[in-house]
N, C-alpha and C positions, 0 to 999 in steps of 0.2 A: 338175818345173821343169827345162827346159832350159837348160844352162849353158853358158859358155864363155868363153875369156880373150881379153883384145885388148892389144897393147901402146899403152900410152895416154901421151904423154908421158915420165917416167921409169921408171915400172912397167910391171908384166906385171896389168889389173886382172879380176878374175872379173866375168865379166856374165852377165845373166838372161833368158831372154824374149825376146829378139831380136825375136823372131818376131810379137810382142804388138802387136796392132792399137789405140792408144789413143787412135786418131780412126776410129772405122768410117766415118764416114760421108765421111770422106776417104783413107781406104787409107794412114794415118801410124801405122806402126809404131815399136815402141820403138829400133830398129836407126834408124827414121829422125829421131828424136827427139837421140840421142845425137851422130849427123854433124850433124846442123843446129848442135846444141851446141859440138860440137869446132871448125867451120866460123866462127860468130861470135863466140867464143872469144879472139880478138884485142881486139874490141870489147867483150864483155859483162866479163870479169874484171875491167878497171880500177873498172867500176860496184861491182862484189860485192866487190872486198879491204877485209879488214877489216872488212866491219860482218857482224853478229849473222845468220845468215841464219833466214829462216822457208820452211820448205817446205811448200807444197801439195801433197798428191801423191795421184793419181789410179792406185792398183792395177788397175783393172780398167777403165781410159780414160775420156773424157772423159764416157760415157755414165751411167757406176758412182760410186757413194759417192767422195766425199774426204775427206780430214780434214788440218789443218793441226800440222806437227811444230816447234813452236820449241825442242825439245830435240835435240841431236845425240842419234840413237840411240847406245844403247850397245854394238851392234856395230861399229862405226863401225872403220875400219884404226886399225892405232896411227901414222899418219903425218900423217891428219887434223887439220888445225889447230884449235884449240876458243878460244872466250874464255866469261868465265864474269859474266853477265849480272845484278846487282842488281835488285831489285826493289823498288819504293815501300815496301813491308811489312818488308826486309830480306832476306825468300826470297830466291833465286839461282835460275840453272838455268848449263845448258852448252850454249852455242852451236857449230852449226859455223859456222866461215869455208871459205870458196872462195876459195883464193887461187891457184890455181895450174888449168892442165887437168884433170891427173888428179882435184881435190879434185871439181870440174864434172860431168865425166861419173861420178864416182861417185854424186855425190847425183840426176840424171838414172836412173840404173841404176835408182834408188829410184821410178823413175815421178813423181820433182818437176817435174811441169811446169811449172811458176810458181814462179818464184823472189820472192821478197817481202825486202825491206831497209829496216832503219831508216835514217834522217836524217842518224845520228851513227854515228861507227866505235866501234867495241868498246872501242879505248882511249881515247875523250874522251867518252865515252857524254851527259854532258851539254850536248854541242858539237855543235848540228846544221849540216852542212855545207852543208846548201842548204834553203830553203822551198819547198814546191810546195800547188799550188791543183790539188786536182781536182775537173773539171769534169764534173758528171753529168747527161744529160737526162733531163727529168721526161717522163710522158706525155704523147705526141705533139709531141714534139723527136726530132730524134735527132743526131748528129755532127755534122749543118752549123751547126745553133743553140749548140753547143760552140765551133765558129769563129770563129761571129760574138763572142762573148763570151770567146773566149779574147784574139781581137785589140781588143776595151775596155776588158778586162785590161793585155795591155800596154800600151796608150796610159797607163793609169794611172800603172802602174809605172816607165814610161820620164818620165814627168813628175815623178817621183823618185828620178831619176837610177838605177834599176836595170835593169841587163839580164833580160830572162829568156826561155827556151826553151821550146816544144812538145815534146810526143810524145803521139804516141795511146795511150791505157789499153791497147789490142788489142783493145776490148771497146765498148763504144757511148759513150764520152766521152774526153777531152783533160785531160790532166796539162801544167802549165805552171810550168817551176823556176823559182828565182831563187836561184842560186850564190852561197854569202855566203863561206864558208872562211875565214874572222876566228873567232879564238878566243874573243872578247868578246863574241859571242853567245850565246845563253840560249833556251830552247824556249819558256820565259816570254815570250819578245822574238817568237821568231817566231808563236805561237801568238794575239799579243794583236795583233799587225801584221797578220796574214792576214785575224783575224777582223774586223777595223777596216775594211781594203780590201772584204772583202765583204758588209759590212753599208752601206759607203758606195755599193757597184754596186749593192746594193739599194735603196735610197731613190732612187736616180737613173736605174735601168731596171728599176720594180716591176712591168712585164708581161713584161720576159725572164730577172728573175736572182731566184733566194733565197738566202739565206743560212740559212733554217732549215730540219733536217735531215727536221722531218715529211714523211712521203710525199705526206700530203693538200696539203701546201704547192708539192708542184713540179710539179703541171699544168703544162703548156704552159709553162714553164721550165726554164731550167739551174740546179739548185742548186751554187755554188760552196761545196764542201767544204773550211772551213780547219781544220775540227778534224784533219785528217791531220798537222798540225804539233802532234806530242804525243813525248815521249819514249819512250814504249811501242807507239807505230801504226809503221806498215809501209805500203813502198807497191810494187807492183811495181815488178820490177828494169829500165833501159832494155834492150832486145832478149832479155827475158823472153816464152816462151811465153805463150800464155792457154790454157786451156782454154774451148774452141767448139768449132762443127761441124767446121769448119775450124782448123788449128792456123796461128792469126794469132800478131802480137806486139807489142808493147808499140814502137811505133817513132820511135825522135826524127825529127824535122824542122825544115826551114825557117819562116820564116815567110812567105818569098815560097812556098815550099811549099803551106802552109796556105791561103794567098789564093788562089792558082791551082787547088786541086784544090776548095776551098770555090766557086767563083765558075763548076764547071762542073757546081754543082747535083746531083750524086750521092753520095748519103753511101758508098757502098761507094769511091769512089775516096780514104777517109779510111782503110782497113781494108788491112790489108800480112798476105801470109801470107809464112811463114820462108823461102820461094825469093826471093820479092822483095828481102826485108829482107838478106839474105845479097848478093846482086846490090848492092843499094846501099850497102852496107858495101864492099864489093869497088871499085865506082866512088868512093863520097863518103870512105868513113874513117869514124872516130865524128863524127857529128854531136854528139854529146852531148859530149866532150871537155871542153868551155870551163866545164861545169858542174862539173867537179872541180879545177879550177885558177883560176878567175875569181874574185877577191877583191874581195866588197862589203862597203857597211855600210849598216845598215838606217838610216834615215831618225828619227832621237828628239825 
C-alpha cells in the first residue's frame, strides 16, 4: 500500500493509493476523487454537517465489490466527530459526521464514493429537515420521463403552497426536495404526505406514474419513491459522487434548468460529471442552499 501525507485543511492527513484508478473506464483516480472533494467542499459540507453519515465505499473502484459502512470504523482519528444513532429495537451504533474538510477527504481516503444522509441531523434525529420524492424510471423511461413528472410534481406541490427543488440522482432518475426546517414535524407526517401525493399522481397519470415499489409495476413508468421518507432511509448527499462509468454526481438544479435541458430531448444532457458540477458550483453557488434554510409547513 502506497502511502503519503497531504496537509488537508488543519492537519497533516495520511493518505493511501493515490494512484488507484476507481473509474477505469474513465481514468479517475483516487488522488482525483479527493481534489474533486476538496474542490466542492464549500458546497457539499453544509449538506453533510451533522447528520449520521452512511458510506458506500468502493476498495477496489467502481468496477469491484462494495459494501455500505453506517458505523464510523474504529480506526477512525480521535478528532473525528461521531453521534451515536438509536435504533427502533433500542441497539445504537456510531456515526461519523463530516463537518469540516479534513473529516471529507478522510472518509474519501476510504474510497467512499457516495456519500448517503438521513433527513434529520443526529441531534433531532426525529425531525426531518426536508421531504424528498425520488423519481425512478421503470423500463423504457429513462431521465427525460423523470422530468416530465418531476415538473407535475411541482405543479402539485406549489398548489400547496410548498416550494420544492430538483437534483439529479447522478444515476438514471431525479430527487425533488421540499425544505420544511419546522421542528413540528414528524417522519410520520412526512412519510404519510409523500405517500398521499403519489398515490394521488397515480390515479391521475396511471400510464406515467406508480407509486408501488414492484419492479413488475414500473414498465413504462416513473415510480415516485415516498418510502425514502423514513427515519432510518438515506438518500444521496447533493454534489455526492455516484459510482458509474463515468464519475457523475448527484446535481441540484433549476427548474428552468430541468425544462430547458428536458425540452432538447437528450437524456445525457441530464447527467453532470465532477468537472461540470465543480464549474457550476464555481459560477452558480449552492443551488441547493434554500433547502437548509427555507421554513415550511406541511399542509394538515
Amino acid at each position: 500500500m502506497k502511502k503519503t501525507t497531504a496537509s488537508v485543511g488543519e492537519r497533516c492527513l495520511p493518505l493511501s493509493n493515490l494512484d488507484k484508478d476507481l473509474y477505469p473506464s474513465f481514468g479517475f483516480t483516487k488522488a482525483h476523487v479527493l481534489e474533486y472533494y476538496r474542490r466542492i467542499s464549500p458546497c457539499i459540507l453544509p449538506h453533510l454537517k451533522d447528520r449520521a453519515l452512511t458510506l458506500k465505499r468502493y476498495p477496489d473502484g467502481v468496477e469491484g465489490d462494495f459494501f455500505f459502512e453506517k458505523r464510523c470504523p474504529r480506526y477512525r482519528p480521535s478528532w473525528i466527530e461521531t453521534a451515536d444513532v438509536v435504533h427502533s429495537d433500542g441497539s445504537s451504533r456510531t456515526a461519523c459526521l463530516v463537518n469540516d474538510l479534513d473529516a471529507l477527504i478522510w472518509v474519501g481516503n476510504l474510497a467512499s464514493l457516495e456519500l448517503h444522509v438521513p433527513m434529520a441531523r443526529a441531534s433531532t434525529p426525529e425531525t426531518p429537515d426536508f421531504m424528498v420524492f425520488d423519481l425512478d424510471p421503470g423500463e423504457s423511461v429513462d431521465i427525460l420521463g423523470c422530468a416530465h413528472v418531476a415538473f407535475m410534481l411541482r405543479s402539485v406541490l406549489a398548489g400547496l403552497n410548498l416550494r420544492s427543488y430538483p437534483k439529479t440522482s447522478g444515476k438514471k432518475g431525479l430527487h425533488v426536495y421540499v425544505p420544511l426546517n419546522n421542528d413540528e414535524v414528524t417522519f410520520d407526517d412526512t412519510k404519510k404526505f409523500s405517500r398521499t401525493i403519489a398515490e394521488v399522481m397515480q390515479r391521475n397519470y396511471p400510464d406515467n406514474i406508480t407509486a408501488v415499489m414492484a419492479k413488475d409495476r414500473r414498465k413504462g413508468k416513473v415510480f415516485i419513491n415516498w418510502a425514502q421518507n423514513g427515519a432510518s432511509n438515506t438518500t444521496v448527499c447533493a454534489y455526492s459522487l455516484r459510482a458509474a462509468l463515468k464519475p457523475t454526481v448527484s446535481t441540484p438544479l433549476t427548474w428552468d434548468e430541468v425544462d430547458d435541458l428536458a425540452a432538447k430531448g437528450h437524456p445525457g444532457r441530464l447527467q453532470f460529471i465532477f468537472s461540470q458540477v465543480v464549474d457550476r458550483a464555481e459560477k452558480y453557488g449552492d443551488l441547493f442552499a434554500d433547502v437548509l434554510e427555507q421554513r415550511q409547513k406541511l399542509p394538515y
